[in-house]
C-alpha positions in Angstrom: 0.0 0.0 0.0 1.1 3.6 -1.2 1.4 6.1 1.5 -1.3 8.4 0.0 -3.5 5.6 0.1 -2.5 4.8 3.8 -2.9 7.8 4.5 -6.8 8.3 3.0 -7.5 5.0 4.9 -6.3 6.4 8.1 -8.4 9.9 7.6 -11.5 7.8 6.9 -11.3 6.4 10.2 -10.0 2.6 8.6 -8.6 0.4 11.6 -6.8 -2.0 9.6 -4.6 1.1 7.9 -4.3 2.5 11.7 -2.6 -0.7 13.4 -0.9 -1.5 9.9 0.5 2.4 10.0 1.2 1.8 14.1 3.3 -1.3 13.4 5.4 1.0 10.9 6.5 3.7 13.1 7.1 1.0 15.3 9.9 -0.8 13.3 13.2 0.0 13.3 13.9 -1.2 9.9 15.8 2.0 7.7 12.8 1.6 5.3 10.2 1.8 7.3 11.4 4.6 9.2 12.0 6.3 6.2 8.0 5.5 5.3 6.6 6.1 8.9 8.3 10.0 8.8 6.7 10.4 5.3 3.3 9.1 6.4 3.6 11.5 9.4 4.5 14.4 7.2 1.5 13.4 5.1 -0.9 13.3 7.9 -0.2 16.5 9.9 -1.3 19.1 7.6 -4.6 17.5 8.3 -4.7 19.1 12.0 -6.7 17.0 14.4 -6.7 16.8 17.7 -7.5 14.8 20.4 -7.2 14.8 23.7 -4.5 13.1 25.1 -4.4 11.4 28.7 -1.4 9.8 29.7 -2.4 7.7 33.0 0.9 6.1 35.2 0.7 4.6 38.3 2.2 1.4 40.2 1.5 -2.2 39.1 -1.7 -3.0 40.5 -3.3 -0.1 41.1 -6.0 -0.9 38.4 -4.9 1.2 35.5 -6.3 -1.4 33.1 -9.6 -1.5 35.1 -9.6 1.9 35.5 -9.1 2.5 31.5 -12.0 -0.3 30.7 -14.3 1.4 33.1 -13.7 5.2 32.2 -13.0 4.6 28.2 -17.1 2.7 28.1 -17.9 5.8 29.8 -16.8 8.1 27.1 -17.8 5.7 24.3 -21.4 5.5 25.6 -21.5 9.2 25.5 -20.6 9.0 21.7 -16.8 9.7 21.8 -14.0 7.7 19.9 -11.8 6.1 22.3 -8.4 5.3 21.4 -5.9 3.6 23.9 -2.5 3.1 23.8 -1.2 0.8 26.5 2.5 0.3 26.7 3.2 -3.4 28.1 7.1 -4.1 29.9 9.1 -5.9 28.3 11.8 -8.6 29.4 15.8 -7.5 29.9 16.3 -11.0 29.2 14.2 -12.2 26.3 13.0 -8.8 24.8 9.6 -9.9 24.8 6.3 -8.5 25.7 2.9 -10.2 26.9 0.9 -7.8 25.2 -2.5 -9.0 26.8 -4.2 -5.4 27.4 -6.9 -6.5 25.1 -7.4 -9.3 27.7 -8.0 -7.2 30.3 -10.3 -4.8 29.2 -13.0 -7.5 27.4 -15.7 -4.9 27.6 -13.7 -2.0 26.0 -12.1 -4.2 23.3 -15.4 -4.7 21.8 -17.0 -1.9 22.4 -17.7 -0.3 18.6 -16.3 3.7 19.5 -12.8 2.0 21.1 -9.8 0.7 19.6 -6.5 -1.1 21.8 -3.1 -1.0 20.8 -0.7 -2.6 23.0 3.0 -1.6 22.3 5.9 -3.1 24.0 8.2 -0.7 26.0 11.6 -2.2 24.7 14.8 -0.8 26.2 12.8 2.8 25.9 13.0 4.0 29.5 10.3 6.7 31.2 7.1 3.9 30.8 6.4 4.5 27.1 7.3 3.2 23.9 9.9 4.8 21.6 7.3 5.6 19.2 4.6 6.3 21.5 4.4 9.8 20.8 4.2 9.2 17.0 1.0 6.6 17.9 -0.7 8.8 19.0 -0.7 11.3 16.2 -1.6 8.2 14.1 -4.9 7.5 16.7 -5.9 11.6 15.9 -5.2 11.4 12.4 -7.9 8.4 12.5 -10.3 11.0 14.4 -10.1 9.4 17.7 -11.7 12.2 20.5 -9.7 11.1 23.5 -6.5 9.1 23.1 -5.4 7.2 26.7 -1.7 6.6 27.1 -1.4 4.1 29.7 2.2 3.2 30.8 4.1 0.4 32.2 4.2 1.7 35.8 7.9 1.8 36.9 7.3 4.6 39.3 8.8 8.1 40.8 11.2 8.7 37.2 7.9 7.6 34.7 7.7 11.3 33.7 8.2 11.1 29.9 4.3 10.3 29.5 3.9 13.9 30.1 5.7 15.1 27.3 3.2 13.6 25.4 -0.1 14.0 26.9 -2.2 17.2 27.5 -3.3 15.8 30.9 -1.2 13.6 33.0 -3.1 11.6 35.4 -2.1 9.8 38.5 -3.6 6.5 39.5 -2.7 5.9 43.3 -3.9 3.0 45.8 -5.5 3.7 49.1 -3.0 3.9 51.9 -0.1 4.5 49.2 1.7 7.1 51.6 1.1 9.9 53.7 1.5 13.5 52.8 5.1 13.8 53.0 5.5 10.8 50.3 3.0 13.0 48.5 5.4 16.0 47.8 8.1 13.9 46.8 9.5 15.8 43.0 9.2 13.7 39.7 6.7 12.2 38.8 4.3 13.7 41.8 5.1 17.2 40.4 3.9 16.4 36.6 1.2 15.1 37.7 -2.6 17.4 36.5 -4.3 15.0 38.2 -3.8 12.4 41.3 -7.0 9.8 41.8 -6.9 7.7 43.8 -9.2 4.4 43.0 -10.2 1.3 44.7 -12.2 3.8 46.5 -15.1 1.3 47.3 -16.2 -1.2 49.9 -13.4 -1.6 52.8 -11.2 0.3 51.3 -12.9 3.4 51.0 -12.2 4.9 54.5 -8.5 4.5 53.6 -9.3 5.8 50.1 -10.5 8.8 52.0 -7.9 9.3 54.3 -5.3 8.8 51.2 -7.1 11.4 49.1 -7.1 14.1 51.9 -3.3 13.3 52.2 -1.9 13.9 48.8 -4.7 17.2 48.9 -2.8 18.5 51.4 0.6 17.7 49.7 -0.2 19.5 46.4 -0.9 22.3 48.4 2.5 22.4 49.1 3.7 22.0 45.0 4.5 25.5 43.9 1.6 26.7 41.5 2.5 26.0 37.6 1.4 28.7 35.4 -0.3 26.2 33.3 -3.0 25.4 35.8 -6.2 27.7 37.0 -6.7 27.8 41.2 -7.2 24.5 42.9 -5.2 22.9 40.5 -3.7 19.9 40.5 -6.1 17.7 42.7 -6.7 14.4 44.1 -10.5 13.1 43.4 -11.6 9.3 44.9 -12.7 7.3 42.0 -13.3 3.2 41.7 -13.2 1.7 38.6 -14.9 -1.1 40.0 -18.4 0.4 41.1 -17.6 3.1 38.4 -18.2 6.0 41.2 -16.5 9.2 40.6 -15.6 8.6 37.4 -17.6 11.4 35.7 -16.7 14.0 38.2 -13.4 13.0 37.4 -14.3 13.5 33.4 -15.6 17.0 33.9 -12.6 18.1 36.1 -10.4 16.9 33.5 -12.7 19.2 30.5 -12.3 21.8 33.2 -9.1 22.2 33.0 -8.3 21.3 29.3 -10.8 24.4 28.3 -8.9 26.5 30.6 -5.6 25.9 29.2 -7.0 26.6 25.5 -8.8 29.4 26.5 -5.7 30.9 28.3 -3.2 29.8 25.1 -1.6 27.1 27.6 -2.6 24.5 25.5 -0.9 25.1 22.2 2.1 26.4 24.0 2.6 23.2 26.2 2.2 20.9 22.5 5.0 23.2 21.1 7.0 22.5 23.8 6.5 19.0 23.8 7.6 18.8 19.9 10.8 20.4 20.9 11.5 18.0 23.2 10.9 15.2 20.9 13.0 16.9 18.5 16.0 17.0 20.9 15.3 13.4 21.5 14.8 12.1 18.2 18.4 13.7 17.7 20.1 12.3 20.3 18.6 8.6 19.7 20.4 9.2 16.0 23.8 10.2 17.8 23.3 6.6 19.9 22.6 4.7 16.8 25.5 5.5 15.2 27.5 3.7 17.7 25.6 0.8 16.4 27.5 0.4 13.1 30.7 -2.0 12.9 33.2 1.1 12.3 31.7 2.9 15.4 31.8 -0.6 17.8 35.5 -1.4 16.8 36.6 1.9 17.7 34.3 1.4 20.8 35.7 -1.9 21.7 39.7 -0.6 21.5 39.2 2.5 23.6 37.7 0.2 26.0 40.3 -2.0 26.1 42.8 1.3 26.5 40.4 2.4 29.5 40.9 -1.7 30.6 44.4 -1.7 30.7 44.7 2.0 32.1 46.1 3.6 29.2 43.7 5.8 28.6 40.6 7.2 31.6 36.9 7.0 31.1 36.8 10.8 30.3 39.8 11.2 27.7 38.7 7.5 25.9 35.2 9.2 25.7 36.2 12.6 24.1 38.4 10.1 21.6 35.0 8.2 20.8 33.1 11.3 20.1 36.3 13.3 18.1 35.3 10.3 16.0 31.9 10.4 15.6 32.1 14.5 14.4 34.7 13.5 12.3 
């Protein structure tokens, strides 16, 4: 398939053409890469948007349930769900389970919703390498409300923000008191902190969390991107689906705030320039990939082995190389 036609297919809202065009940017085959950027350059003239929700939080939390239970709730109100859930994969085998689709049964065949699990790979920060680029596939396809959910690896899974317009915490009840709550990192990028499993037994302690990580955000120093009583922490349980639509219209709330106020735009530019910067250092690592560049690699380490040479002066050798 030409890319023009790809491309129509994806504009029309095709699925096949959207996992087909997901599974290129993916590869890190030359020729593909070389057709994923020009489908990409295709696309974006084109201009839609979605809103984009990147969700972290610790394994077993219920982000999957979480996802199922809120992504029906926007598809019964006649939105087009996309999510994108990134799955860990092993440092031993490189391989992924990739049973998101599994998990969410309801959401999975529900007609408004399409899954794509990706696997994380050696990419570090909870997301996929090509993550971002996924996503501008799923609003080229006309998706209203792309979910990013990540692997959950904890306090450094920040990179999710630099792709989302709202980053969303998913914490447990009794998952720390107020002084883990103002902990920098990931707490500080956070938009939103919910805290589910906020049902049956659990709820008192759902409560007290809630109130806990209130206070802490208090404590946050106010981002210029956010309107008073912003960020906050709201119960929700994905279970009994309670809270979840108060959590819906806080998250409008503050998306219409930040395009009304020009925050919006200006946080997307941002985030292409980060990308940007990233794309290019990823090309300055792959070049240490080629035979040339792992020879040289492999006899300045044996310098640095022996003593010859240190760390620092074998290192401004390697890249004297590289710029050469």
């Amino acid at each position: 398939m030409d890319i023009e036609t790809l491309a129509q297919k994806i504009l029309a809202g095709d699925r096949r053409a959207l996992s087909r065009a997901i599974t290129l940017v993916e590869s890190g085959r030359a020729d593909h890469r070389a057709t994923a950027t020009a489908l990409l350059q295709r696309l974006a003239p084109d201009g839609r948007q979605a809103l984009r929700i990147g969700l972290s939080g610790t394994p077993g939390v219920g982000k999957s349930t979480f996802i199922e239970s809120f992504g029906m709730m926007l598809t019964e109100r006649g939105l087009r769900v996309a999510v994108l859930a990134v799955d860990p994969s092993s440092a031993r085998s490189g391989g992924s389970i990739l049973g998101d689709k599994t998990r969410m049964p309801r959401l999975a065949r529900a007609p408004g919703a399409y899954i794509r699990p990706s696997p994380s790979q050696t990419q570090l920060g909870g997301v996929a390498r090509r993550s971002r680029e996924a996503v501008a596939l799923c609003e080229a396809a006309g998706f209203d409300v792309v979910l990013v959910e990540t692997v959950g690896v904890g306090q450094s899974e920040t990179v999710v923000a630099e792709i989302s317009d709202l980053f969303l915490l998913l914490l447990a009840p009794a998952g720390g008191d107020e002084l883990q709550g103002v902990k920098r990192g990931i707490m500080e990028m956070a938009d939103m902190i919910l805290v589910n499993k906020a049902d049956g037994a659990l709820k008192p302690s759902a409560m007290r969390t809630c109130a806990d990580y209130a206070g802490a955000l208090r404590l946050l120093r106010k981002r210029p991107q956010d309107p008073e009583g912003y960020p906050r922490a709201l119960l929700v349980s994905a279970l009994s689906e309670e809270g979840l639509e108060e959590a819906w219209a806080q998250m409008q709330t503050l998306a219409d705030w930040r395009r009304e106020q020009g925050h919006f735009d200006r946080i997307r530019a941002e985030q292409a320039r980060f990308w940007f910067a990233e794309e290019v250092r990823q090309g300055l690592l792959a070049r240490l990939d080629g035979p040339e560049a792992k020879a040289r690699l492999s006899a300045l380490a044996d310098e640095v082995a022996s003593g010859a040479l240190t760390p620092a002066l074998a290192a401004e050798k390697m890249l004297a190389g590289l710029r050469g």
